[in-house]
C-alpha positions in Angstrom: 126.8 130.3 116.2 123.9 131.8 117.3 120.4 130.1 117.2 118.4 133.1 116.3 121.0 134.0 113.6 120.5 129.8 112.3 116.4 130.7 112.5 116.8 134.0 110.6 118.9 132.8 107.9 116.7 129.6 107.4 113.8 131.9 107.4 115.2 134.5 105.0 116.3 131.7 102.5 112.8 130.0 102.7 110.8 133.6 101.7 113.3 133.9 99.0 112.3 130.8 97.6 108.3 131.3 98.4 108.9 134.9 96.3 111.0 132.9 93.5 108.6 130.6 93.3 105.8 132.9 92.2 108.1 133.8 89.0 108.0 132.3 86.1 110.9 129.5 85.1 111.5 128.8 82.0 113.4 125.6 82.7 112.3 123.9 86.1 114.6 121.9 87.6 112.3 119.1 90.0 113.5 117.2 92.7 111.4 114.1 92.7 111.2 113.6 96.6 111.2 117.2 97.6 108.2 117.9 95.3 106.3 114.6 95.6 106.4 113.4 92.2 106.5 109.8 94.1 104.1 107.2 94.5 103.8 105.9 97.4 103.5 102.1 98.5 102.2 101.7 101.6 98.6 103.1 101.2 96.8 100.0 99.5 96.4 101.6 96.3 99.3 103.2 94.8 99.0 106.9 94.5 101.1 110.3 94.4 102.2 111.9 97.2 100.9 115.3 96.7 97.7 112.9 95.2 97.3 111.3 98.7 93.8 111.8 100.5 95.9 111.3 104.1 99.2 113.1 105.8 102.1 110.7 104.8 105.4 111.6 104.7 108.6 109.6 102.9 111.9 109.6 103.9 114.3 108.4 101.4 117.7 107.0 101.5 119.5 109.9 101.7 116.9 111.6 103.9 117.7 108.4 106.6 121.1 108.8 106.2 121.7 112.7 106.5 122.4 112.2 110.1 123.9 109.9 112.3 124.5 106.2 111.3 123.7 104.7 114.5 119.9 105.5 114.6 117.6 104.3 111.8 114.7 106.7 113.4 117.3 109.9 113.9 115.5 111.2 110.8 111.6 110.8 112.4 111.8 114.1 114.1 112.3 116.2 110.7 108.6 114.9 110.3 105.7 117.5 111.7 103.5 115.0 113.9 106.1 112.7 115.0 107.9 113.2 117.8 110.8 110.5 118.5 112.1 110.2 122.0 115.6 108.5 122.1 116.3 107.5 126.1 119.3 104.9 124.9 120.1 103.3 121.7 117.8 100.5 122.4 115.1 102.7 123.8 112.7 104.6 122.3 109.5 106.4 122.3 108.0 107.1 118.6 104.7 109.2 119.4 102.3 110.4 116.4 100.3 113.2 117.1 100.2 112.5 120.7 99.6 109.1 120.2 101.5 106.8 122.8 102.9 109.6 124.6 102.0 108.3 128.2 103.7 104.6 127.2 105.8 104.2 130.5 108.2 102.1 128.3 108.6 101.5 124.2 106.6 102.2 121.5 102.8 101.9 121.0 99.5 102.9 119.4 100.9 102.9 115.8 101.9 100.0 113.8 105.3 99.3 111.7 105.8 96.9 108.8 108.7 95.9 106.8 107.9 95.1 103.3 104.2 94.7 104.3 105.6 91.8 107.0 104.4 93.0 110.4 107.2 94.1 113.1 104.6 95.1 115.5 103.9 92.4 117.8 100.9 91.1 118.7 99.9 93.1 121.7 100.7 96.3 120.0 104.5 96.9 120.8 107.1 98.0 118.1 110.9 98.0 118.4 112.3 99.2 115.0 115.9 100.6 116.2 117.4 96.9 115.5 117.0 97.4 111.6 120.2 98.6 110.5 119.9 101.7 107.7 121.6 100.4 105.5 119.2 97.2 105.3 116.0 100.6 104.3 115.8 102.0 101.1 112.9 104.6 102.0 110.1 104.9 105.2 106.5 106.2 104.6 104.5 107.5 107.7 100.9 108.0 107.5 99.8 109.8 110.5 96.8 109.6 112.4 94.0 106.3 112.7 94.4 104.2 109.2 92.6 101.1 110.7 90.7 100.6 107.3 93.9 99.2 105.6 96.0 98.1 108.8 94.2 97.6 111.9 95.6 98.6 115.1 97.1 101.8 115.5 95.8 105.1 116.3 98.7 107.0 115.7 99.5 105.5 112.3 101.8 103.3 110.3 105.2 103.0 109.8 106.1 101.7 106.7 109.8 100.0 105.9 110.5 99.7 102.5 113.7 97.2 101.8 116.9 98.5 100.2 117.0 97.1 96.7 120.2 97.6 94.3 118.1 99.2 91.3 120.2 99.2 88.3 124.0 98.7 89.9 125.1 95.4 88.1 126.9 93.4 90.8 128.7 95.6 93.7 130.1 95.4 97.3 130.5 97.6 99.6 131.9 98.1 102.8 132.2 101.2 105.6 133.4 102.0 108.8 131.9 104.5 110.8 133.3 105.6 114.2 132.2 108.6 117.4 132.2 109.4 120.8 131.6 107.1 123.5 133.8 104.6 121.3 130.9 104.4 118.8 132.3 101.9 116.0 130.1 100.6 113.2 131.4 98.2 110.7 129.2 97.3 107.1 129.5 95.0 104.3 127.1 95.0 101.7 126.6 93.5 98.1 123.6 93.4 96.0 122.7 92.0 92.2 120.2 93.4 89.7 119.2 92.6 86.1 115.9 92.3 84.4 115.0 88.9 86.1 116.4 89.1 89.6 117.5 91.9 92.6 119.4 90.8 95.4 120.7 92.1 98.5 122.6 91.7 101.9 124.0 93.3 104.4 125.6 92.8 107.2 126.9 95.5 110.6 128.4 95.5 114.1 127.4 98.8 116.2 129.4 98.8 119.2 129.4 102.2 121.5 130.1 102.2 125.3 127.1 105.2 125.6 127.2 108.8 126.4 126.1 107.4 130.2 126.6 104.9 132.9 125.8 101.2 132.3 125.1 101.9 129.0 127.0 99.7 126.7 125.7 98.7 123.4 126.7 95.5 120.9 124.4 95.1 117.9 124.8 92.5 115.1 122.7 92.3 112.5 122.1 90.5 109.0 119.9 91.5 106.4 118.7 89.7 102.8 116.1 90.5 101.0 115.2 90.0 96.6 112.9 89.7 94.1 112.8 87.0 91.4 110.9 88.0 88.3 109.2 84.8 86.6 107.9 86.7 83.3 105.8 90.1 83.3 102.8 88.7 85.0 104.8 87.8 88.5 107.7 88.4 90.6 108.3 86.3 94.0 109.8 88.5 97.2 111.2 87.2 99.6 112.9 89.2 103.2 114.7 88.3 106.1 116.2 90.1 108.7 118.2 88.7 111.9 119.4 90.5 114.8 121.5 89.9 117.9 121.3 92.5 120.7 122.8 93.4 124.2 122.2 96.6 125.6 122.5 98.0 129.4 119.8 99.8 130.5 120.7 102.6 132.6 116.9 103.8 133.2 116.0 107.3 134.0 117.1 109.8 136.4 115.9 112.2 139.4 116.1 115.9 138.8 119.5 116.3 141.1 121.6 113.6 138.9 119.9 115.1 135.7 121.6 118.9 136.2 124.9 117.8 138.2 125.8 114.2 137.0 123.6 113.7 133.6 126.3 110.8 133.1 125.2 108.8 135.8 122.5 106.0 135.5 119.7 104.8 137.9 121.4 103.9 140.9 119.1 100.4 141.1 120.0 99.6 137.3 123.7 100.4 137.9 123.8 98.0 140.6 121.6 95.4 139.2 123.8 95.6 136.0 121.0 95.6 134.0 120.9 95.0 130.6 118.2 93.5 128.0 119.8 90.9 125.6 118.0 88.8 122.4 118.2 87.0 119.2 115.6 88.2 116.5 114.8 86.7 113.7 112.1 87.5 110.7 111.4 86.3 107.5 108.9 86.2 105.2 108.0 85.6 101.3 105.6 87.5 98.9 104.2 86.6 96.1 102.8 89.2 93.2 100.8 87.6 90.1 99.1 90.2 87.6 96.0 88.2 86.4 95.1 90.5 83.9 95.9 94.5 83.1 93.0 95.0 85.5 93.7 92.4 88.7 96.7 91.6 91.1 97.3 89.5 94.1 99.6 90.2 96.7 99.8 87.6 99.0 102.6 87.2 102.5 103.7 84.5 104.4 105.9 85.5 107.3 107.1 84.3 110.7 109.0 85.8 113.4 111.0 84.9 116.6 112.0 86.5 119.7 114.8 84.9 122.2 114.9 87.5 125.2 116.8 87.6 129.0 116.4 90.8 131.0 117.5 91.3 134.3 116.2 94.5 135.9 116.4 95.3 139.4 113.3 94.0 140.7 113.0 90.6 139.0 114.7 88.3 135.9 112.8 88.1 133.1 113.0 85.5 130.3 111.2 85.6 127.2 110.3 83.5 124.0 108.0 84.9 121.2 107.0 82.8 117.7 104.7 84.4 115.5 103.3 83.4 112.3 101.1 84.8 109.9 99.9 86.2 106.2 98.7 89.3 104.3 96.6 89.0 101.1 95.4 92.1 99.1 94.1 91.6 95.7 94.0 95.0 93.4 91.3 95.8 90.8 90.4 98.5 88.1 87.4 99.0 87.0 84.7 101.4 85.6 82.0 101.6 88.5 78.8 104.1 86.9 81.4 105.0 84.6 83.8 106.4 87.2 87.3 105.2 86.8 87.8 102.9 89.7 90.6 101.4 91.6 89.2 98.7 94.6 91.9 97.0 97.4 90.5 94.1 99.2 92.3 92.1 101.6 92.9 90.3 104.9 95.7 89.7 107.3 96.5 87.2 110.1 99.0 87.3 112.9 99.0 83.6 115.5 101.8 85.0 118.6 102.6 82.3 121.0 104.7 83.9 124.0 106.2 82.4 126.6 107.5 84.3 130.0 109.1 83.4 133.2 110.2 85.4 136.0 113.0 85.1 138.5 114.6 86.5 142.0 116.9 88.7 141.3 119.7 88.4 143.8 121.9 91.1 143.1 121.6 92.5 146.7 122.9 89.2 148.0 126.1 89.6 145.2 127.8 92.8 145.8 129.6 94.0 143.0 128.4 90.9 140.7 125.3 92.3 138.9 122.5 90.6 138.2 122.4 86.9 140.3 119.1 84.4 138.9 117.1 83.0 141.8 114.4 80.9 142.2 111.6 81.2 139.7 108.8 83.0 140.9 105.9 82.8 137.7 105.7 81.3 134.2 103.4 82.2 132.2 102.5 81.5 128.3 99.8 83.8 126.2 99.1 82.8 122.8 97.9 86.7 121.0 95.9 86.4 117.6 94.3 89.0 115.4 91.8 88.7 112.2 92.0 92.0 109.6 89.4 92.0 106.9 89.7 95.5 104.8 88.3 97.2 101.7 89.4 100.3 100.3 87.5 102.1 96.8 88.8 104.8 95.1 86.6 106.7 92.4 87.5 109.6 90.0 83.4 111.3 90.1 84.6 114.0 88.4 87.9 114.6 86.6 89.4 116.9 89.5 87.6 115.4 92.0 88.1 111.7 94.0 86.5 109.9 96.9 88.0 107.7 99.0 86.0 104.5 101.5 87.4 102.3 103.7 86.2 99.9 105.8 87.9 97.3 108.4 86.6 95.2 110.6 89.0 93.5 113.6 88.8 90.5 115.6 91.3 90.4 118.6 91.9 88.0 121.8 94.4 87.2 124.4 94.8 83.5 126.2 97.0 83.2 129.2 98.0 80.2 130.7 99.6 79.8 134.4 102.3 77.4 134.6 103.7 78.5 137.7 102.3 75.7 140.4 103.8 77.1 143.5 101.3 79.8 144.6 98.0 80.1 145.3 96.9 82.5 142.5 96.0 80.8 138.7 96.5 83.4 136.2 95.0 81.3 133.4 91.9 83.1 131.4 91.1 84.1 127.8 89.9 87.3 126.5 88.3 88.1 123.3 87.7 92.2 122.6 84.2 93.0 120.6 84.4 92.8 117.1 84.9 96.1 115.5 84.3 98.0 112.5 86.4 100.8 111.0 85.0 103.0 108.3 87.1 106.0 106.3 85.9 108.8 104.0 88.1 110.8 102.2 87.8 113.1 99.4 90.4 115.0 97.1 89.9 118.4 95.2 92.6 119.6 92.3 92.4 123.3 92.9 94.9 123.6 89.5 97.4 120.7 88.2 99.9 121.0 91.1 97.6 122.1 93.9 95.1 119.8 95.9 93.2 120.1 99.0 91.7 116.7 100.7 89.8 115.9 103.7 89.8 112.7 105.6 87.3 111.1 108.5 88.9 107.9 109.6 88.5 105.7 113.2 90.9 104.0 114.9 91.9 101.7 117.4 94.3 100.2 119.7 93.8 97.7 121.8 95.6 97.0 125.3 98.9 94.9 125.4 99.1 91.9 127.7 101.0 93.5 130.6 98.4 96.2 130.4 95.2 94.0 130.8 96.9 92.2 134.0 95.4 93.6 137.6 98.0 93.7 140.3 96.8 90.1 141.4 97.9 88.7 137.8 94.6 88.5 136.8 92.9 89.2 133.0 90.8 92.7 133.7 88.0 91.4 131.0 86.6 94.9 131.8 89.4 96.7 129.9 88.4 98.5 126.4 90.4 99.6 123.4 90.9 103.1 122.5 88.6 103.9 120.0 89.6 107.7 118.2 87.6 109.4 115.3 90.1 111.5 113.6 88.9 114.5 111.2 91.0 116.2 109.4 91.8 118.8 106.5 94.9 119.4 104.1 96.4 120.7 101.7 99.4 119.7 99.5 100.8 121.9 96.1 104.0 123.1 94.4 104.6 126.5 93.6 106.4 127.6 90.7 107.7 124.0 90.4 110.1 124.0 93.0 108.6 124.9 95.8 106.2 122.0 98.0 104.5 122.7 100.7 101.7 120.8 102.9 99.4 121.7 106.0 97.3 119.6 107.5 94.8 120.8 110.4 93.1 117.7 112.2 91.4 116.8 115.5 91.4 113.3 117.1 88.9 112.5 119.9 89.9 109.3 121.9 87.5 107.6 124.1 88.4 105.1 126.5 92.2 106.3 127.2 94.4 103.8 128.7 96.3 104.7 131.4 99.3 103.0 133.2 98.9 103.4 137.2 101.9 102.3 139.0 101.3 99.7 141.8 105.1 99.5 142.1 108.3 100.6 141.7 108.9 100.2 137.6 105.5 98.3 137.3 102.3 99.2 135.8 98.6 97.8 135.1 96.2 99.6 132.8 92.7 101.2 133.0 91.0 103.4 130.9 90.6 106.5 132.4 89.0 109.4 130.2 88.7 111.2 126.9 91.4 113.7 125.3 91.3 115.6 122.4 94.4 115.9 120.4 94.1 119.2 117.7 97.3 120.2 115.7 98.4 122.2 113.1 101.3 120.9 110.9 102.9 122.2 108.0 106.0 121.1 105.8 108.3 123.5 103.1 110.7 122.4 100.6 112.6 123.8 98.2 114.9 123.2 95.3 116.8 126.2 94.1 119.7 125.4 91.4 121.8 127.8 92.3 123.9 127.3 89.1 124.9 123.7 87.1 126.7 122.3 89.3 125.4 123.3 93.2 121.7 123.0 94.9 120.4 124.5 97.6 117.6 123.0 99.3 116.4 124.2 102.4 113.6 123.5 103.9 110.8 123.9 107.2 108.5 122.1 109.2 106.6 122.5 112.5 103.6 120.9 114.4 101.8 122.8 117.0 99.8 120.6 119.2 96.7 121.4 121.4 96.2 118.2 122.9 94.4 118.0 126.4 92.5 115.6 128.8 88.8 116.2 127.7 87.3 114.0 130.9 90.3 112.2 133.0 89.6 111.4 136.9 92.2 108.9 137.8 92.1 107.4 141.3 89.6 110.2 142.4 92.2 112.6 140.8 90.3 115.3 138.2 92.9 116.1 135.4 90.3 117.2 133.1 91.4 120.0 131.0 94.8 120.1 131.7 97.9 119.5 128.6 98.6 115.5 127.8 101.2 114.2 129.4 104.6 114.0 127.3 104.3 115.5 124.9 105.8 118.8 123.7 102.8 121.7 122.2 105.2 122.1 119.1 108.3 121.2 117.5 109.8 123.0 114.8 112.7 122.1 112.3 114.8 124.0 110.0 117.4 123.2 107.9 119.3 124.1 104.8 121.0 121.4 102.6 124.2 121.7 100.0 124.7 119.4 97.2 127.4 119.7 94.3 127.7 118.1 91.2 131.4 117.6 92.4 130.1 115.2 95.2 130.1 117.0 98.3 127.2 117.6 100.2 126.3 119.3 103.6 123.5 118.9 106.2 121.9 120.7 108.5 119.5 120.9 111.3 118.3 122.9 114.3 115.3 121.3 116.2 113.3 122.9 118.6 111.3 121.4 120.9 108.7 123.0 123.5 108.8 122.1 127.0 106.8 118.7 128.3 104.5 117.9 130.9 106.1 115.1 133.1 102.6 114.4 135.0 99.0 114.3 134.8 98.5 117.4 137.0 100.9 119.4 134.8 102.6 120.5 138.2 105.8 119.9 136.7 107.2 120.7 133.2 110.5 119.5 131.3 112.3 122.5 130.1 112.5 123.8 126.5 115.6 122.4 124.2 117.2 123.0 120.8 120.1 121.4 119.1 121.9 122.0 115.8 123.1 118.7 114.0 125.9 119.4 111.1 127.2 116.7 108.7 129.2 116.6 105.8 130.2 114.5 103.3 132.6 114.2 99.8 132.2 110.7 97.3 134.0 110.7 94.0 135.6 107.8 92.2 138.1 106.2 91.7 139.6 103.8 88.4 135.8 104.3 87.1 134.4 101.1 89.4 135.6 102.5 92.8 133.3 104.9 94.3 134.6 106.2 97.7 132.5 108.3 100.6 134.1 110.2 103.0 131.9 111.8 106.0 131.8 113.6 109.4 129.2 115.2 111.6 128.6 116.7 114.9 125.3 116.3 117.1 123.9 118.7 119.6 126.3 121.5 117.9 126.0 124.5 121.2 126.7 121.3 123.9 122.2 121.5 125.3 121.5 120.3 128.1 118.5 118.7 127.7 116.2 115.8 128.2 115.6 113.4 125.3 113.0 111.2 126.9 110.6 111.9 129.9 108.9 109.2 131.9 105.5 110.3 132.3 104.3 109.9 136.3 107.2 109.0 138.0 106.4 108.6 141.6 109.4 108.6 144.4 109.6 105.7 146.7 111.3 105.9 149.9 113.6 108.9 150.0 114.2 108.9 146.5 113.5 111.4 143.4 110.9 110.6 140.8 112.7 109.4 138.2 111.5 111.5 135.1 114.5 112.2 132.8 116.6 110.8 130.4 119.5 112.9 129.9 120.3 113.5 126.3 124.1 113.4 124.6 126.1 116.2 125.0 127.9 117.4 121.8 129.3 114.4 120.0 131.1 113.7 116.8 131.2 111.1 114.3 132.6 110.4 111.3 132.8 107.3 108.6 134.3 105.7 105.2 133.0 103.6 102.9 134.3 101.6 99.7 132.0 100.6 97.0 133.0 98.5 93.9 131.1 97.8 90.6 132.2 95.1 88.5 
């Protein structure tokens, strides 16, 4: 298979389908997710996609699950805007519109929720991979600043919505999926709906020894969430996740390993054994009450826990995290001068006590043991709050015209205490960052019933994390600023013929105050801000839904970002970088696809992504190259004695056997005679394939 023939044919189908579309259809067929009649959950007040003021995108069920089972965020890279960087299965980079692309490690500048419980943590990091798919019933992603209705985050929000059973009576299911590198995943579900209650569980064990060196993975996790319906005026929610984790780390490589022994890990971590293990646990309860036709009240209660031990090659580190907090919105329509109205108004509050202590790591003294815990050498506790007030007004003016307001204002500090008596250097300080204020005008036009064009002015934030506001003496750098972003942007979002969606958004972000990491050792960072840049992009999505005849559809479908992101004033230590492309992050990604479903209940997916090559440093002297990879699956269910319902599936990833890098780390510097460690080698081809059992009774 050739990749120009896969981007010809793709191409060929998709002006098909723009040419059928003009022509009239007597009898449209519509594919509710493909064509966005959906309303979506996670923007404050609930609205249609194609209805949206803002660039969100939903993935589904079956959109998560179209590839393979091991990676809830496998799907993020079919979305223009977001680029997903997967350097292990516990380790990745989610970037949205260039936001968080120079993170030396993780994910941040955007913030995640799960069932409007926060999973970001309170010094901006997010770690989503742990949530199993099954546990997900759909993801929205609003890209670009949305402080007005959630705060921090100026690359956007991740919304996880919770599987819930629908109308399926009582069932259970379980599946088995299996791959290379001695993937195994085992699943048991069951789940309970009638018109009072819904209930759910899961549980799943992921084991897979890893495509590289010192890269071993064993994930259990357990999932419940409901909803108990106490009458038409309120319904009680409730959520809670749990998660045990141990993962070896087997870092990044130098160029040499990366094109003769992409297999090999980081010499240091392979020694060192190093490995990042925890227990995770979150929960939390919601309660809905409709007041009136006109008034609701959401209100959250949550809490969350984190029980980590890392050793890494230069030190031991162990780690204790408890967080507690609450969301209130309350929901109103009105009239306001006669315009039909809809107002959200709410607050949210997130109390993060974390507790850290470092070791010696003596695995130079232990040949051939791994990692060996020394002496204690700092213990630290920070205690991480943040206050969210937001508003958000909608109002109809005219009937095929609506404005949108926001407004948010965010109160953030840090505490750190020093517990760590046997050194001369105290640690212990507070920080509070300015209060800030967070406006957002939007506006949406119906050119006809199906077509709309918006445009949105929003600003955004995101505040340092801990580590980042440390100097290299330990101290709090009170000096340090958030980033502060105006984004401005303009879209458009229609159906054509009824089967046809498209969207394009244009938009420029300016970000002042740019945090940098500068390395002031091997594997360790401080922050500073550093500059401006300006991230301008173009995105655009097509889908289509073409009934081919009763009983097969064909849905293929196209989408692409291309990104014109660049330092707009950047001099770090006396270097200029102004002008030059920001670091790590490809100028476009495009993805094509087609998709087969039968009435008979087999289905095929695929995919080819291509991805541009990457600046790996500041001074764009060096460049990652180009990559793209085909992903196949299919997959057969039919049933069996009317209450079985079998699934049968297989796949193949990274179809042509690329060679490629799925995750850069930006500004890698050599030390002694070593290479700068910028690459993590992606999986070569691999396979997969699963079974599952699901009963009714």
């Amino acid at each position: 298979m050739k990749i120009s023939t896969y981007i010809l044919a793709t191409l060929s189908i998709c002006y098909t389908s723009f040419i059928q579309a003009q022509e009239k259809q007597p009898e449209p067929v519509l594919d509710s997710t493909a064509l966005a009649q959906v309303l979506l959950k996670g923007t404050g007040i609930q609205t249609e996609l194609k209805k949206t003021p803002a660039a969100v995108n939903l993935l589904d069920h079956t959109e998560l699950n179209r590839s393979t089972p091991a990676l809830l965020t496998a799907s993020f890279n079919r979305v223009p805007g977001v680029y997903t960087q997967e350097g292990a299965l516990n380790t990745n980079r989610i970037t949205i519109r260039g936001m968080g692309a120079r993170a030396q490690y993780g994910t941040n500048r955007l913030k995640a929720y799960f069932n409007e419980i926060p999973l970001t943590t309170g010094d901006g990091q997010t770690a989503i991979n742990d949530i199993d798919l099954e546990a997900i019933e759909s993801v929205e992603i609003i890209k670009g600043p949305n402080s007005s209705l959630y705060g921090s985050g100026l690359g956007g929000v991740l919304h996880l919505f919770a599987y819930e059973p629908g109308e399926e009576r009582f069932f259970a299911k379980i599946s088995s999926s299996f791959g290379s590198y001695q993937m195994l995943k085992n699943t048991a579900s069951m789940g309970y709906s009638d018109t009072k209650k819904s209930l759910f569980a899961t549980y799943n064990h992921l084991q897979s020894q890893g495509y590289r060196e010192n890269s071993d993975y064993d994930r259990k996790s357990f999932n419940f969430n409901g909803t108990l319906f106490s009458g038409e005026n309120s319904a009680l929610s409730f959520l809670g996740n749990f998660t045990r984790l141990k993962a070896y780390i087997p870092s990044s490589v130098g160029i040499t390993d990366f094109n003769e022994n992409p297999e090999r890990a980081a010499y240091t971590w392979k020694t060192a054994q190093g490995y990042e293990a925890y227990d995770r646990f979150l929960m939390g309860l919601s309660y809905t009450q409709h007041f009136s036709e006109n008034l609701k009240n959401t209100t959250s209660v949550f809490i969350n826990n984190r029980d980590a031990y890392e050793p890494r090659p230069f030190d031991i580190l162990k780690e204790n995290s408890v967080g507690i907090g609450a969301r209130t919105r309350f929901n109103y329509t009105t009239q306001l001068f006669s315009f039909p109205t809809e107002i959200s108004l709410g607050g949210e509050y997130l109390n993060e006590n974390y507790d850290g202590s470092n070791y010696e790591n003596l695995y130079k003294d232990f040949p051939n043991q791994g990692s060996v815990r020394g002496s204690q050498i700092a213990t630290i506790e920070q205690d991480r709050k943040y206050y969210n007030l937001f508003a958000q007004l909608n109002l109809q003016v005219l009937p095929k015209l609506k404005l949108v307001g926001g407004l948010n204002m965010n109160v953030t500090n840090y505490a750190l205490t020093d517990l760590y008596a046997q050194d001369d250097m105290d640690q212990t300080g507070d920080y509070q960052f300015k209060t800030i204020w967070f406006p957002r005008v939007a506006a949406l036009y119906e050119l006809t019933s199906t077509k709309n064009l918006y445009v949105n002015i929003s600003k955004g934030f995101s505040t340092p994390t801990v580590e980042e506001t440390l100097t290299p003496e330990g101290v709090i750098n009170t000096n340090l600023k958030p980033e502060i972003g105006w984004n401005y942007e303009l879209g458009f979002k229609g159906t054509w013929g009824n089967n046809l969606y498209s969207e394009i958004a244009l938009y420029t972000i300016q970000v002042n105050d740019l945090l940098v990491a500068e390395r002031v050792a091997e594997d360790r960072y401080v922050g500073a801000n550093a500059g401006k840049t300006d991230h301008n992009g173009v995105e655009f999505m097509l889908k289509y839904h073409w009934q081919l005849s009763a009983d097969i559809t064909l849905k293929p479908y196209a989408s692409a970002n291309f990104n014109f992101y660049k330092f707009d004033k950047f001099i770090d230590e006396g270097n200029n970088y102004s002008g030059n492309d920001l670091t790590g992050v490809p100028d476009h990604k495009i993805n094509l696809g087609i998709d087969l479903i039968t009435e008979s209940g087999f289905s095929f997916f695929s995919n080819a992504l291509f991805v541009s090559s990457i600046p790996l440093n500041d001074a764009n002297s060096l460049y990652s190259d180009s990559y793209q990879l085909i992903n196949l699956k299919a997959a057969y269910g039919f049933t069996m004695f009317q209450d079985f319902k079998i699934t049968l599936n297989a796949g193949v990833n990274n179809l042509l056997d690329e060679h490629y890098a799925v995750s850069i780390l930006p500004n890698a510097v050599a030390y002694g005679n070593s290479e700068p460690r910028y690459y993590y080698p992606g999986n070569d081809r691999n396979f997969y394939g699963g079974v599952g059992v699901k009963y009714l009774f």
